[in-house]
KOLFI-75614 format. One record per residue (C-alpha): residue in three letters; x, y, z. Coordinates in steps of 0.5 Angstrom, whole numbers, plus 500, padded with zeros to 3 digits. Example, Ala and Ser with C-alpha at 12.3 -4.5 7.8 and 13.67 -1.06 7.14 Angstrom:
    r   xx   yy   zz
  ALA  525  491  516
  SER  527  498  514
END
This chain:
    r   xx   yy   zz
  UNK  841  705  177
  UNK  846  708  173
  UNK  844  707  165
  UNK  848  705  159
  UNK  851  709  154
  UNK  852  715  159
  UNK  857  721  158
  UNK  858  725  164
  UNK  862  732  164
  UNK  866  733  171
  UNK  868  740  173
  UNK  862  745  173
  UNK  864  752  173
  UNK  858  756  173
  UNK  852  755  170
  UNK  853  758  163
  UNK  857  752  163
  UNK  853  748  166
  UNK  846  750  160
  UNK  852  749  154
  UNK  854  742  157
  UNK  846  740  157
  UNK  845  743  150
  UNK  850  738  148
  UNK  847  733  151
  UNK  850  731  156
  UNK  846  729  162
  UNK  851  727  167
  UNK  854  734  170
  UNK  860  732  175
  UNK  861  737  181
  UNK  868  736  184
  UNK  868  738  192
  UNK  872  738  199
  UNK  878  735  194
  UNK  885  734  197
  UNK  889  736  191
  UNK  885  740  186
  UNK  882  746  188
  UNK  875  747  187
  UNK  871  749  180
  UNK  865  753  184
  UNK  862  754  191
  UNK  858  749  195
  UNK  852  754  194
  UNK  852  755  187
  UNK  853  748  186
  UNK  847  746  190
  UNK  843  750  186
  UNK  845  748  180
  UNK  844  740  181
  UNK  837  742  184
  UNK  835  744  178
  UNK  837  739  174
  UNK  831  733  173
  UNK  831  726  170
  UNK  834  724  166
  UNK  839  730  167
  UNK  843  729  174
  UNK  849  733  177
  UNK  854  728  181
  UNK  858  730  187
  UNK  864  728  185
  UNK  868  728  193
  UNK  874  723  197
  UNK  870  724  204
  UNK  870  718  207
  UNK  865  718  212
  UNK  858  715  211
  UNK  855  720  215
  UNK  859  725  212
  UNK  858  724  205
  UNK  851  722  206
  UNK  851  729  210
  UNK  853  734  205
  UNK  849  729  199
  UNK  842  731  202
  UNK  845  739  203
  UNK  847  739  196
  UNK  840  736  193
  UNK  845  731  190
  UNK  842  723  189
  UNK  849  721  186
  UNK  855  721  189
  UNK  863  718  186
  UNK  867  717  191
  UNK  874  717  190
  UNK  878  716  196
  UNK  879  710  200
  UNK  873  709  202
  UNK  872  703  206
  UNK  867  697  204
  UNK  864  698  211
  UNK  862  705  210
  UNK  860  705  204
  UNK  855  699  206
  UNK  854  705  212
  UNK  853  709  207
  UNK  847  706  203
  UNK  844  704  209
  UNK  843  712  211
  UNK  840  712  204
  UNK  838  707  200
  UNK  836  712  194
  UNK  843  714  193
  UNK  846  712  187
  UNK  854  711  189
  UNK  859  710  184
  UNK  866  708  187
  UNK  872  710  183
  UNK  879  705  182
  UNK  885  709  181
  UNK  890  705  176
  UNK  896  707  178
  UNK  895  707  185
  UNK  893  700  187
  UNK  894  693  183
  UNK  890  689  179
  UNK  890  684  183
  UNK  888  689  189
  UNK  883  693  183
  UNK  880  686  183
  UNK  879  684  189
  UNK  876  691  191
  UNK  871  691  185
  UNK  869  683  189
  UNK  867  686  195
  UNK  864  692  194
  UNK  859  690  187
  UNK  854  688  193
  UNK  853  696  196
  UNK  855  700  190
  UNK  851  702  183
  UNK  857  702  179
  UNK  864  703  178
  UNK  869  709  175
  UNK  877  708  173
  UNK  880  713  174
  UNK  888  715  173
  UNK  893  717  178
  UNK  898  722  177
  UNK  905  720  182
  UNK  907  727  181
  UNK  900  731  184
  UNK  898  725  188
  UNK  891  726  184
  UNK  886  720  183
  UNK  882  723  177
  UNK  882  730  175
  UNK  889  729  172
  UNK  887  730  165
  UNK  891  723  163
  UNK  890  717  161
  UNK  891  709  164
  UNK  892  703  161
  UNK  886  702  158
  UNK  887  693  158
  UNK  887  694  166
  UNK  879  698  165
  UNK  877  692  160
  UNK  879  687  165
  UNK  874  691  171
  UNK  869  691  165
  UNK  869  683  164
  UNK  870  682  173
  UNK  864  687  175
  UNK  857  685  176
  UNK  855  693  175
  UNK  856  698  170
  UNK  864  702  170
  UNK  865  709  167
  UNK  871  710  164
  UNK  876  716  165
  UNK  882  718  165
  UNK  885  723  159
  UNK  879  721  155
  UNK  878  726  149
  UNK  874  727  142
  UNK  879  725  138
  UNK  880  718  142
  UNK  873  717  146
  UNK  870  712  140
  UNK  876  709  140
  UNK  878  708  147
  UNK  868  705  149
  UNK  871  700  143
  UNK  877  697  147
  UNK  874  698  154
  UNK  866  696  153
  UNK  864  702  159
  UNK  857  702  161
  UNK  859  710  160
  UNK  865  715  159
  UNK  868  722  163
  UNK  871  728  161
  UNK  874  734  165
  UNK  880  737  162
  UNK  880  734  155
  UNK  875  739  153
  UNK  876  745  156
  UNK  881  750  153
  UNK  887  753  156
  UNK  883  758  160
  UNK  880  752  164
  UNK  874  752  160
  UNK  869  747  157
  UNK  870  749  149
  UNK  862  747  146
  UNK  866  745  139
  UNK  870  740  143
  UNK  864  738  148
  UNK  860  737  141
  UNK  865  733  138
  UNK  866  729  144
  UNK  858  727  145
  UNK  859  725  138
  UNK  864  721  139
  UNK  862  718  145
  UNK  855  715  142
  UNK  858  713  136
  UNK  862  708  139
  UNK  856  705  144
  UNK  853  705  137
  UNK  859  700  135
  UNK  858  696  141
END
């Protein structure tokens, strides 16, 4: 199960990265990997050590747009991850699939704003609440094709209508940032918030200050809700 007032960092590069962000108080590492678009931030066998030694209430995500039960199950149990995101059009029969294979498996399943309709977002959230354990909105970028990692933000009144549809909990990102993260939990509601991008430096990585600022923030604006 997914719990409230969470704050995850995506794009892992290496373990220095990963002790930083965790004595930040992030407990939520997101380790993007087998992307269509971007390239990854580090190998599957560093990723796999360093979520293996991650123990609750610290969880290293695997973040992927695998398609395919059997697959994603597959690499879940070689990585050691207990919590996946899947981003790409993942079919409801197989993410059913999916937790059959792996009761245990905490499943998150992103709705890419931008790319679908509200009308289709909604109608994706009624059919897959029964065999996912949450919900992630994400931004999608025309130009690259990316759904998520693309460091910009949505219409945020399209992530608050998820929020009031949805039984589960929803993670909101999208171009989240220390300077608009409280802002942007008052307005949404989220049970959680991700970052990538916007707390990383012109060299591609994450800058403690902005990390710091940014749990900050985060947990200031769950504080207000």
């Amino acid at each position: 199960m997914l719990k409230h007032n969470l704050i995850q960092i995506a794009g892992i590069i290496d373990e220095a990265e990963a002790e930083m962000l965790l004595q930040c108080g992030v407990q939520y590492l997101g380790f993007p990997l087998r992307l269509p678009v971007h390239q990854e931030d580090l190998t599957e066998e560093t990723a796999s050590i360093l979520i293996r030694k991650l123990k609750p209430p610290r969880f290293g995500v695997l973040i992927t747009y695998l398609d395919d039960a059997v697959e994603i199950a597959t690499f879940c149990r070689t990585l050691g991850a207990r919590m996946v995101q899947l981003h790409g059009d993942v079919a409801v029969g197989e993410i059913k699939k999916l937790k059959e294979l792996d009761p245990e498996l905490t499943v998150v399943k992103s709705l890419v704003i931008g790319l679908h309709t509200i009308g289709t977002l909604e109608s994706l959230v009624v059919q897959m609440s029964a065999f996912v354990d949450g919900f992630i909105t994400d931004t999608y970028d025309p130009i690259s094709k990316a759904s998520g990692g693309t460091g910009k933000m949505h219409d945020w009144s399209i992530s608050q209508r998820v929020v009031q549809l949805s039984s589960r909990p929803v993670i909101l990102a999208g171009g989240l940032t220390p300077d608009n993260v409280r802002k942007a939990i008052l307005e949404v509601k989220p049970a959680g918030v991700d970052s990538h991008t916007g707390v990383e430096d012109a060299s591609g990585r994450k800058r403690r200050e902005k990390v710091e600022k940014f749990v900050a923030e985060a947990n200031a604006g769950f504080q207000l809700l």
